[in-house]
N, CA, C and O atoms as a Maestro MAE file, in Angstrom:
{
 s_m_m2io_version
 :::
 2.0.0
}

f_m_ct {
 s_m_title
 :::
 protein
 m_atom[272] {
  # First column is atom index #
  i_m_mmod_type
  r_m_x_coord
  r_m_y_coord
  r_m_z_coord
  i_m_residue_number
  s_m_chain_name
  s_m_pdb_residue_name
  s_m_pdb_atom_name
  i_m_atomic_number
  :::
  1 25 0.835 -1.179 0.000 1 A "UNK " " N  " 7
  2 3 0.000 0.000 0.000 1 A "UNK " " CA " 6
  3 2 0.886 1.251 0.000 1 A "UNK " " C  " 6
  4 15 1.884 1.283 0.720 1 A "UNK " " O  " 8
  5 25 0.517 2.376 -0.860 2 A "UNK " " N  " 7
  6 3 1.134 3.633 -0.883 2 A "UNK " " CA " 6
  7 2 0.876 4.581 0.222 2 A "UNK " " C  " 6
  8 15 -0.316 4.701 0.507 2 A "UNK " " O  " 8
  9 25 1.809 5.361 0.987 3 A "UNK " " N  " 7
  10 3 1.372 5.915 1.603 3 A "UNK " " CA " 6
  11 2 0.789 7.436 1.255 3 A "UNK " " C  " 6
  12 15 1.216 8.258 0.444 3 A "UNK " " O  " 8
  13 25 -0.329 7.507 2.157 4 A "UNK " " N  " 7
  14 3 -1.037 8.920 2.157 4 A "UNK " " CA " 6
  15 2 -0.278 9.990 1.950 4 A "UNK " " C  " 6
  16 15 0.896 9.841 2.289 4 A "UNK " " O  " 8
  17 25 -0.632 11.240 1.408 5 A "UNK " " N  " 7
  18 3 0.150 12.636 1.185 5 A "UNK " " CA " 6
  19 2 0.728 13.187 2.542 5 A "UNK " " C  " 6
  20 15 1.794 13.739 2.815 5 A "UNK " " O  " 8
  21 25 -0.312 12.850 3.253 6 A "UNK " " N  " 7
  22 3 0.222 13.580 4.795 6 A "UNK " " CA " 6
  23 2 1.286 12.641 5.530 6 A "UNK " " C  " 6
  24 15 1.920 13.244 6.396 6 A "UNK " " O  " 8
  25 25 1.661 11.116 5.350 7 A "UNK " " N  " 7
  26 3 2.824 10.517 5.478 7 A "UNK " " CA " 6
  27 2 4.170 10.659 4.792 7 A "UNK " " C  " 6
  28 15 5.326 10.631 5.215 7 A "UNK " " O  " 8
  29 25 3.658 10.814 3.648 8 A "UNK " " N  " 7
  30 3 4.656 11.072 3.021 8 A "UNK " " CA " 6
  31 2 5.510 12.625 3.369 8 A "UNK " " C  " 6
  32 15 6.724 12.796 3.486 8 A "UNK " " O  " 8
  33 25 4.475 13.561 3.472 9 A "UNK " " N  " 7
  34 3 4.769 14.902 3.821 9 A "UNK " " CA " 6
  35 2 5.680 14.690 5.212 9 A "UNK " " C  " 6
  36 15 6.579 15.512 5.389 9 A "UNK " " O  " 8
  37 25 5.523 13.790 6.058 10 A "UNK " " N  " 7
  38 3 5.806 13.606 7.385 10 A "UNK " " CA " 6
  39 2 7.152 13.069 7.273 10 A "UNK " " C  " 6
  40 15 8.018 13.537 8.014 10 A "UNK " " O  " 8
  41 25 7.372 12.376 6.650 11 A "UNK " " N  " 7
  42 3 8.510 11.235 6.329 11 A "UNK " " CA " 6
  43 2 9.456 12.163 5.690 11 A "UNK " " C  " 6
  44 15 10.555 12.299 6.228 11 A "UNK " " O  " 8
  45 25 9.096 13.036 4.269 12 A "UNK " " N  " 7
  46 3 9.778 14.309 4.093 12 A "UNK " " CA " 6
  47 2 10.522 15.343 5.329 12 A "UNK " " C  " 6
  48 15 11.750 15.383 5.392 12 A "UNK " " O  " 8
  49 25 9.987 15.853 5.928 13 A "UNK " " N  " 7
  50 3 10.162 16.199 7.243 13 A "UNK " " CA " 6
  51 2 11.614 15.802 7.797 13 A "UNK " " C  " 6
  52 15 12.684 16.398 7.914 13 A "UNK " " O  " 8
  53 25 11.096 14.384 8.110 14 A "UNK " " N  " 7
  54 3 11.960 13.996 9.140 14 A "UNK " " CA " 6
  55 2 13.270 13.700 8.053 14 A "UNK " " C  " 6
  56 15 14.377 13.783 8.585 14 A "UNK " " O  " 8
  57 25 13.253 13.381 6.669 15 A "UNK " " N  " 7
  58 3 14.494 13.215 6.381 15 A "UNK " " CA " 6
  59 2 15.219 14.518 5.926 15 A "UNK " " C  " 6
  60 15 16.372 14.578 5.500 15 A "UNK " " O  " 8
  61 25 14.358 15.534 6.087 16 A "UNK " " N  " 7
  62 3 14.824 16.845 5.802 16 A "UNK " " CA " 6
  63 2 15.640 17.338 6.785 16 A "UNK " " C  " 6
  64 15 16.783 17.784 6.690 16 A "UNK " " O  " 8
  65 25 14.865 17.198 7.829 17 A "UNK " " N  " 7
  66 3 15.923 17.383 9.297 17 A "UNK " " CA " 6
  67 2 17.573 16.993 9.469 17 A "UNK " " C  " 6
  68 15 18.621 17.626 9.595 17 A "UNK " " O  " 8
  69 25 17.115 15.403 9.388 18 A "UNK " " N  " 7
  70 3 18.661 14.638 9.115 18 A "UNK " " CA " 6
  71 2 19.449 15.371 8.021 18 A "UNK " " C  " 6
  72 15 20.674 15.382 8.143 18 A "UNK " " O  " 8
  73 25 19.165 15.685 7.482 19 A "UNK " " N  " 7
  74 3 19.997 15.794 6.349 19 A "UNK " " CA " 6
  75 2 20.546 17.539 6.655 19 A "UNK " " C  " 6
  76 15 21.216 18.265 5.920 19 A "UNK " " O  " 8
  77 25 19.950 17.819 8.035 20 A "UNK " " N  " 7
  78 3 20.853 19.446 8.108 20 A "UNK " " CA " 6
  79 2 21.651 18.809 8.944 20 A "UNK " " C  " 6
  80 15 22.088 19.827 9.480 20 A "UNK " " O  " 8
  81 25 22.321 17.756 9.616 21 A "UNK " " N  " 7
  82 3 23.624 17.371 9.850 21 A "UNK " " CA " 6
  83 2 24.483 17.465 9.244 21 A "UNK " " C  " 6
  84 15 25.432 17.622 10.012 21 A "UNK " " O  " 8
  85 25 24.855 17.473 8.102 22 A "UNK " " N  " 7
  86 3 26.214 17.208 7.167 22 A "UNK " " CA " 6
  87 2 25.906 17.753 5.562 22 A "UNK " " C  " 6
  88 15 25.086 18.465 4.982 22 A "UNK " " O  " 8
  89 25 26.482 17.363 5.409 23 A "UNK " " N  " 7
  90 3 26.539 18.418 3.514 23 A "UNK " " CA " 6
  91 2 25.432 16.959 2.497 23 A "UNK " " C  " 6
  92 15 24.303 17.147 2.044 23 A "UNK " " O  " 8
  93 25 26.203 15.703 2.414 24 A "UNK " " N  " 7
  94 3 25.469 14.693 2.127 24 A "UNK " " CA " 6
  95 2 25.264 13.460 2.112 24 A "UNK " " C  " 6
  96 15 26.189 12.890 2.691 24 A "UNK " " O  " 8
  97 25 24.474 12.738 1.718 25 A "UNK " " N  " 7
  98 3 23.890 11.638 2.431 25 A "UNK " " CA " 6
  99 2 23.514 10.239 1.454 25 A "UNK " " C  " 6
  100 15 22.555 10.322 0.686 25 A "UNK " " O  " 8
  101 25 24.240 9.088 1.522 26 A "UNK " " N  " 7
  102 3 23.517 8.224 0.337 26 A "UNK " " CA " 6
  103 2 22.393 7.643 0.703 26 A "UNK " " C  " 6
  104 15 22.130 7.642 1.905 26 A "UNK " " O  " 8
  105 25 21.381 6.956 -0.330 27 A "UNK " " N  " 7
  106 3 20.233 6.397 0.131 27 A "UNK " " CA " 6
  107 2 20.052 5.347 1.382 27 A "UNK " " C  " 6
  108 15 19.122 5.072 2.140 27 A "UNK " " O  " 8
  109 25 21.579 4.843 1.194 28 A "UNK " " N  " 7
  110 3 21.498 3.637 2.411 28 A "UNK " " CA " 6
  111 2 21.803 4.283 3.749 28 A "UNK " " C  " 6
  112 15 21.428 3.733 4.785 28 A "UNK " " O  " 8
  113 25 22.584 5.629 3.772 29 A "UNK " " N  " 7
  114 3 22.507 6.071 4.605 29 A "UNK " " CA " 6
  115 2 21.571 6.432 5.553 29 A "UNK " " C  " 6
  116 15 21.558 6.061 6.727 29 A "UNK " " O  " 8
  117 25 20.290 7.636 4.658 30 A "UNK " " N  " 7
  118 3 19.437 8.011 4.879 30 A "UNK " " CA " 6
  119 2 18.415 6.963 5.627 30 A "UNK " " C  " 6
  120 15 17.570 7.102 6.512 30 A "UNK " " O  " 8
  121 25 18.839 5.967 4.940 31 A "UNK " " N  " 7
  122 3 17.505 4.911 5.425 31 A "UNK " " CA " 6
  123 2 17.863 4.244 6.984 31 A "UNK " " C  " 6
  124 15 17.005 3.947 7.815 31 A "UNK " " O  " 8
  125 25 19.324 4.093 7.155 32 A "UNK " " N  " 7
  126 3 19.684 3.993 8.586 32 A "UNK " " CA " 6
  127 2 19.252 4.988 9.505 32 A "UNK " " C  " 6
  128 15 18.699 4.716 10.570 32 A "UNK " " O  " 8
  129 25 19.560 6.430 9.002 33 A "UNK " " N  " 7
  130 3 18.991 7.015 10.189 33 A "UNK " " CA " 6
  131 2 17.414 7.222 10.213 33 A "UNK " " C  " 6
  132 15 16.847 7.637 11.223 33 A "UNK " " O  " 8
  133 25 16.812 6.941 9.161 34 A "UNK " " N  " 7
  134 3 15.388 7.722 9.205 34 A "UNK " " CA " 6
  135 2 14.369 6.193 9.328 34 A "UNK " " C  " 6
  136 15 13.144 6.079 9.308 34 A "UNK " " O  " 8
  137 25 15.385 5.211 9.450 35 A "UNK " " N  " 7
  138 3 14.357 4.004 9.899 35 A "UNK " " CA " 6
  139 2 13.313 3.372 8.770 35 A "UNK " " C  " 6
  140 15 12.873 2.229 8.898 35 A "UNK " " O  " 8
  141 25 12.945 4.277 7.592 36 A "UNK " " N  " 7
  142 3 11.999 4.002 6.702 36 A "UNK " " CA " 6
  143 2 12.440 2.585 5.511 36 A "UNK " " C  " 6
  144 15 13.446 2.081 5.012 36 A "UNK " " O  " 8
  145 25 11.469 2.472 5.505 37 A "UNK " " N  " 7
  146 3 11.600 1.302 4.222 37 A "UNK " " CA " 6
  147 2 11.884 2.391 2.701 37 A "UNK " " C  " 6
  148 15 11.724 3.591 2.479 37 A "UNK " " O  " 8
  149 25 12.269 1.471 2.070 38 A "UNK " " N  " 7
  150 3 12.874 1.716 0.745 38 A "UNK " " CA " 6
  151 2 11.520 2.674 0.038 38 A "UNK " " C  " 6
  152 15 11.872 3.808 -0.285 38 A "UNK " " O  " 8
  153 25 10.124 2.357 -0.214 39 A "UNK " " N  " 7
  154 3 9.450 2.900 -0.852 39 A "UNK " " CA " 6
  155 2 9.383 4.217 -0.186 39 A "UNK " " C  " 6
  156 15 9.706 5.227 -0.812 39 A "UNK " " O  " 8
  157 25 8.853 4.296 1.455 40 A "UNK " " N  " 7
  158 3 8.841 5.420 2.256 40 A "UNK " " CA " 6
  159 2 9.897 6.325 1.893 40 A "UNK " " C  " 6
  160 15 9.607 7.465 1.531 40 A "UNK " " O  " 8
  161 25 11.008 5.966 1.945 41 A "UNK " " N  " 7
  162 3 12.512 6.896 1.312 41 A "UNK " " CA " 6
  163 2 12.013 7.261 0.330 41 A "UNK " " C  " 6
  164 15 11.857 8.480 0.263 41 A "UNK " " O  " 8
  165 25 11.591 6.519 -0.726 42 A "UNK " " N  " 7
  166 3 11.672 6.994 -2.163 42 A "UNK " " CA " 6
  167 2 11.316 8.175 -2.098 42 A "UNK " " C  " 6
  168 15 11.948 9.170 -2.454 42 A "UNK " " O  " 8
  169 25 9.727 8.071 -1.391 43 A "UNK " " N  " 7
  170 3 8.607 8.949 -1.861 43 A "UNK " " CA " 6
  171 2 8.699 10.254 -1.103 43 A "UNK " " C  " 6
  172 15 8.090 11.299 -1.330 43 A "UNK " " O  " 8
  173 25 9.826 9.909 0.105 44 A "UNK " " N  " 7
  174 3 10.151 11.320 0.525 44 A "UNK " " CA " 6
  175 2 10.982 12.332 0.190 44 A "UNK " " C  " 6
  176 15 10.994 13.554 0.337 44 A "UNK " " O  " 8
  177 25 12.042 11.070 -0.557 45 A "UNK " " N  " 7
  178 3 13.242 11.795 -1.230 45 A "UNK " " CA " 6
  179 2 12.415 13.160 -2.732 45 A "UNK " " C  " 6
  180 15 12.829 14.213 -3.215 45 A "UNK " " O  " 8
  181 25 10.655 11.982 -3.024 46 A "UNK " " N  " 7
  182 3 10.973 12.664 -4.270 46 A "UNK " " CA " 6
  183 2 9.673 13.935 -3.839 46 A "UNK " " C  " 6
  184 15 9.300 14.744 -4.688 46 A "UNK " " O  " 8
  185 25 9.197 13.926 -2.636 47 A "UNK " " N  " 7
  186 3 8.554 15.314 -2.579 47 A "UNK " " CA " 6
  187 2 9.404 16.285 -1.985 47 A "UNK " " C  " 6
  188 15 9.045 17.456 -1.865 47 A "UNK " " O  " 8
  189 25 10.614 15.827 -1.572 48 A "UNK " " N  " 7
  190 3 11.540 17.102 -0.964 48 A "UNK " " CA " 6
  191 2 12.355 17.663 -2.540 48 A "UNK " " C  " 6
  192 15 12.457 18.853 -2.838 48 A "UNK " " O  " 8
  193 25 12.937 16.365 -3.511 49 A "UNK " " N  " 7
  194 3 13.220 17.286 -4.991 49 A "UNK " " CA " 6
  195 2 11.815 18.188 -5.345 49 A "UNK " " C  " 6
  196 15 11.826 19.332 -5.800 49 A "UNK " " O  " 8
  197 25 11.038 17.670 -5.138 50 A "UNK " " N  " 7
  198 3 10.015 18.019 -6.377 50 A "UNK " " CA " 6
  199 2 9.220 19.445 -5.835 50 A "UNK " " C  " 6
  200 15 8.319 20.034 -6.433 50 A "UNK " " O  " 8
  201 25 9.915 19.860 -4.346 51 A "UNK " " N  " 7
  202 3 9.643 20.644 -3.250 51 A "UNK " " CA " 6
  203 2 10.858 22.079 -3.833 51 A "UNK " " C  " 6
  204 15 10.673 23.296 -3.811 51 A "UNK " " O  " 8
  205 25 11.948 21.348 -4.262 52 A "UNK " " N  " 7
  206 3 13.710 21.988 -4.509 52 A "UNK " " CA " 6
  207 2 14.262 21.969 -3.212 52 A "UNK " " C  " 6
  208 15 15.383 22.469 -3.128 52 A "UNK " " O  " 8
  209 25 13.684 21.449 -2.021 53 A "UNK " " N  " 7
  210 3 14.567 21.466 -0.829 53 A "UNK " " CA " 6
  211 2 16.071 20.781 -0.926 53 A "UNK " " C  " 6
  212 15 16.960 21.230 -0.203 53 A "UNK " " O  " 8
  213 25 16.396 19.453 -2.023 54 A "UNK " " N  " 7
  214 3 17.449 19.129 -1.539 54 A "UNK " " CA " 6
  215 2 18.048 18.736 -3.595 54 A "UNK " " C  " 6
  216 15 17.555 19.256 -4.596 54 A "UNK " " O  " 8
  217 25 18.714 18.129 -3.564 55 A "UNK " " N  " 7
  218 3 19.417 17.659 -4.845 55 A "UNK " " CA " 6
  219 2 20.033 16.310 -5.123 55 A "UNK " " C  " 6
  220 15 20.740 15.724 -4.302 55 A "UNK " " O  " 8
  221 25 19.716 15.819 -6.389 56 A "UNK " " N  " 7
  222 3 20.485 14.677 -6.292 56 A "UNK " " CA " 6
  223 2 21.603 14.531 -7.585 56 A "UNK " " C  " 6
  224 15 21.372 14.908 -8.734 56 A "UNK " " O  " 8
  225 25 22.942 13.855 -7.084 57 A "UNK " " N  " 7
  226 3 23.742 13.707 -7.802 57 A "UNK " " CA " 6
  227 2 24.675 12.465 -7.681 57 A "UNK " " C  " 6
  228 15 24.638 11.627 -6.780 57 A "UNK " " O  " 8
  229 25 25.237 12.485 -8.394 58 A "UNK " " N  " 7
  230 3 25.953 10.911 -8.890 58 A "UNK " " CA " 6
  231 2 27.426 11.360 -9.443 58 A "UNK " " C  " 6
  232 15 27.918 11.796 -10.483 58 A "UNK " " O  " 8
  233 25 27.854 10.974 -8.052 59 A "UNK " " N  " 7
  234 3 29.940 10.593 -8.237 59 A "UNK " " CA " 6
  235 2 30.829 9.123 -8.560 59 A "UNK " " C  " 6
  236 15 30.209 8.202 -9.092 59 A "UNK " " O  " 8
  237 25 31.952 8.984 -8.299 60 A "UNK " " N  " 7
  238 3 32.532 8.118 -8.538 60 A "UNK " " CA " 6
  239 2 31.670 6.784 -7.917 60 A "UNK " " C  " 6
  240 15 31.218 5.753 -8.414 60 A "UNK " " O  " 8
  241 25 31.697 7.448 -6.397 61 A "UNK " " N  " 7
  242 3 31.279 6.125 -5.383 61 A "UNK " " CA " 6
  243 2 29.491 5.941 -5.244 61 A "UNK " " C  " 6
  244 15 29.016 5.212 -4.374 61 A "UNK " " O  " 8
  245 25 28.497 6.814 -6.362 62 A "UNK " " N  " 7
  246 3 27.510 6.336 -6.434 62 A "UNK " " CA " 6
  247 2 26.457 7.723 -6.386 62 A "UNK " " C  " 6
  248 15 26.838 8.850 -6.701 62 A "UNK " " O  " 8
  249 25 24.972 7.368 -5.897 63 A "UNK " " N  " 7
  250 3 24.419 8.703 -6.089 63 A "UNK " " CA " 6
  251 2 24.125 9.047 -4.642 63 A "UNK " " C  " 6
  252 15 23.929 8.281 -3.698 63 A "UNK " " O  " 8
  253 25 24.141 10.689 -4.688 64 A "UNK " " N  " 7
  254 3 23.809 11.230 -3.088 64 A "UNK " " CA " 6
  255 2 22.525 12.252 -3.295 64 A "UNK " " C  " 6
  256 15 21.979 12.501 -4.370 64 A "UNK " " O  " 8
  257 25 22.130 12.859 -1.798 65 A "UNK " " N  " 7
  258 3 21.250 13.610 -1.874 65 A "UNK " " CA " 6
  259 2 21.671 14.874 -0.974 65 A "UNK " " C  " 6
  260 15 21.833 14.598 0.214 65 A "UNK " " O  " 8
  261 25 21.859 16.110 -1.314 66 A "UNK " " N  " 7
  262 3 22.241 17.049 -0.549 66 A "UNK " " CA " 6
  263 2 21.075 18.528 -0.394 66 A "UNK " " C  " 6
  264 15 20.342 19.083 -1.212 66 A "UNK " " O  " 8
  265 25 21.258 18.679 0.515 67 A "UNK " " N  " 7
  266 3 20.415 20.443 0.281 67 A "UNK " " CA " 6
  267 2 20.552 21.138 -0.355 67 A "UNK " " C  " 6
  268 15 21.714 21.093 -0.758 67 A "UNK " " O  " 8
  269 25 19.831 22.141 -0.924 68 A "UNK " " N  " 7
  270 3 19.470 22.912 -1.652 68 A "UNK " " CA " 6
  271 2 20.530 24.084 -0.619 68 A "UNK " " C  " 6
  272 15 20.597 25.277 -0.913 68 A "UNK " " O  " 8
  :::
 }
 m_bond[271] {
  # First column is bond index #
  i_m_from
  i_m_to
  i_m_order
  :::
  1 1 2 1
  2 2 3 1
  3 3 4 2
  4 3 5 1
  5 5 6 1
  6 6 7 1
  7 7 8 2
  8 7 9 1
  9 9 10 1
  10 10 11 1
  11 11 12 2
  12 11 13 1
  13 13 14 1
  14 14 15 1
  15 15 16 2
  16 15 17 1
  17 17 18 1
  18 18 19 1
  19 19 20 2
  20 19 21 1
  21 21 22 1
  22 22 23 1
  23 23 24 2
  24 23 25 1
  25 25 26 1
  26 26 27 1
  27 27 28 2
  28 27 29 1
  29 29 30 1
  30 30 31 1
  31 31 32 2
  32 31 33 1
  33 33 34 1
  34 34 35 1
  35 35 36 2
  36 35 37 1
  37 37 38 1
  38 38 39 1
  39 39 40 2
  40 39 41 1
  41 41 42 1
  42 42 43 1
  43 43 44 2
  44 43 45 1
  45 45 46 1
  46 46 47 1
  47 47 48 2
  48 47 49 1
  49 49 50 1
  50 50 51 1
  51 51 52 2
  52 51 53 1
  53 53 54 1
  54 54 55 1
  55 55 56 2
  56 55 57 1
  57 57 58 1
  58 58 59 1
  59 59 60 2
  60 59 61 1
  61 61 62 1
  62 62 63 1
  63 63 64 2
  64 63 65 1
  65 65 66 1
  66 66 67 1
  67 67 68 2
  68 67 69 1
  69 69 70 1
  70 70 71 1
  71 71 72 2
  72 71 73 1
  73 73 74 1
  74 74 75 1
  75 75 76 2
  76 75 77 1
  77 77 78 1
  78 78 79 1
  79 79 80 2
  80 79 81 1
  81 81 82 1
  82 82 83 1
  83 83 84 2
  84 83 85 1
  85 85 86 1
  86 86 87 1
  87 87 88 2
  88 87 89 1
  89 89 90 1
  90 90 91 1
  91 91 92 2
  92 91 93 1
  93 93 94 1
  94 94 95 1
  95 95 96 2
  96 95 97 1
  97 97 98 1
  98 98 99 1
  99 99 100 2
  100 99 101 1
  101 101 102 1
  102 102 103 1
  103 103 104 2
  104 103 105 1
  105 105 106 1
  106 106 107 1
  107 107 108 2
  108 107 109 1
  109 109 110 1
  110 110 111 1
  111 111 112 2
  112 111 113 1
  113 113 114 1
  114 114 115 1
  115 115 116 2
  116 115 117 1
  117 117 118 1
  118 118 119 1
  119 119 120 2
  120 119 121 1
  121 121 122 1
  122 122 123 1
  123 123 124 2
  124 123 125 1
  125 125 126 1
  126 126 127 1
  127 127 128 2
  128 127 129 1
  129 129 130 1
  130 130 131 1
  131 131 132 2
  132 131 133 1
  133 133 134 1
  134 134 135 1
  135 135 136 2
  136 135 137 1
  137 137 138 1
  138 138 139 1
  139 139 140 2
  140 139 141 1
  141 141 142 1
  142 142 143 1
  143 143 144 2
  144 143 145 1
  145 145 146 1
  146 146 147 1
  147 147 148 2
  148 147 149 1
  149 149 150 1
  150 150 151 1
  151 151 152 2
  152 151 153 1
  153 153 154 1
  154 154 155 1
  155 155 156 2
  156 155 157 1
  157 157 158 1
  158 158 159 1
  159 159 160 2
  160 159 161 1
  161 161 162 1
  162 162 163 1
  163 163 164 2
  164 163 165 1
  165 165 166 1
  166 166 167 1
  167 167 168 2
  168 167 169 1
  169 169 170 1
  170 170 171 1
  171 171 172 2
  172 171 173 1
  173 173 174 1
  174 174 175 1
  175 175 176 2
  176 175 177 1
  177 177 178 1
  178 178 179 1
  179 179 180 2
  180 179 181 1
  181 181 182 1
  182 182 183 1
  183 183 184 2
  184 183 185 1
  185 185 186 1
  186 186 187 1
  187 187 188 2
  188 187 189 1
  189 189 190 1
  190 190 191 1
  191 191 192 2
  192 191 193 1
  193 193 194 1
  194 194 195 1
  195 195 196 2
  196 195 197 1
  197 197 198 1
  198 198 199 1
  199 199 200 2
  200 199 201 1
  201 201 202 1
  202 202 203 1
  203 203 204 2
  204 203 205 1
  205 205 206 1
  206 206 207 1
  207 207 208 2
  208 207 209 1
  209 209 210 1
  210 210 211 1
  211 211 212 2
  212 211 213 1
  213 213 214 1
  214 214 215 1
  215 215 216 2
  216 215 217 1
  217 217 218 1
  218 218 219 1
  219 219 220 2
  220 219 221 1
  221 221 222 1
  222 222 223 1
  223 223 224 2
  224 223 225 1
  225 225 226 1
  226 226 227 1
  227 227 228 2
  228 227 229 1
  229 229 230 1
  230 230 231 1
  231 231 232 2
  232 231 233 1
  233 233 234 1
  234 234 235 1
  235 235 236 2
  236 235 237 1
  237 237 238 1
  238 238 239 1
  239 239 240 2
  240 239 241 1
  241 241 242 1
  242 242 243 1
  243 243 244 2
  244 243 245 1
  245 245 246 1
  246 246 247 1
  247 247 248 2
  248 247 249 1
  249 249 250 1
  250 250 251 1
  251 251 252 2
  252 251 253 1
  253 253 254 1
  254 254 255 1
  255 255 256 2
  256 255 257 1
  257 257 258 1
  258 258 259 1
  259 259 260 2
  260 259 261 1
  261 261 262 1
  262 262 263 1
  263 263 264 2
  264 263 265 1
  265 265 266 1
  266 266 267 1
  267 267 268 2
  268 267 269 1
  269 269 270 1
  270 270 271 1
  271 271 272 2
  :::
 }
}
C-alpha cells in the first residue's frame, strides 16, 4: 500500500531534518537514520526534490542527496 500525502509529507520532514547534519547523504545512509523502508525513502526523497529542498547527484562512489 502507498502511503497517504500527509505521510509522506511527514517522512519528508523527518528526512529533511537529518539531512541538516552534514553536507550529504547516500540512500542507504538516509535509510539507517530515518528508519523508513525503501518505498517510504523513495517517496520522501521525491517530494523534498520536487519541493527543490534538496538535490540529487551521482559521483565516482555512487548517487547522493544534498540540500538545496
Amino acid at each position: 500500500m502507498i502511503a497517504g500525502k500527509e505521510i509522506i509529507k511527514t517522512n519528508s520532514r523527518k528526512v529533511f531534518n537529518i539531512m541538516k547534519q552534514t553536507q550529504h547523504y547516500s540512500f542507504s545512509e538516509l535509510q539507517g537514520f530515518t528508519l523508513l523502508e525503501n518505498t517510504e525513502l523513495c517517496l520522501a526523497l521525491i517530494q523534498l526534490l520536487q519541493e527543490g529542498k534538496i538535490t540529487q547527484y551521482k559521483d565516482e562512489s555512487g548517487i547522493y542527496y544534498a540540500l538545496n
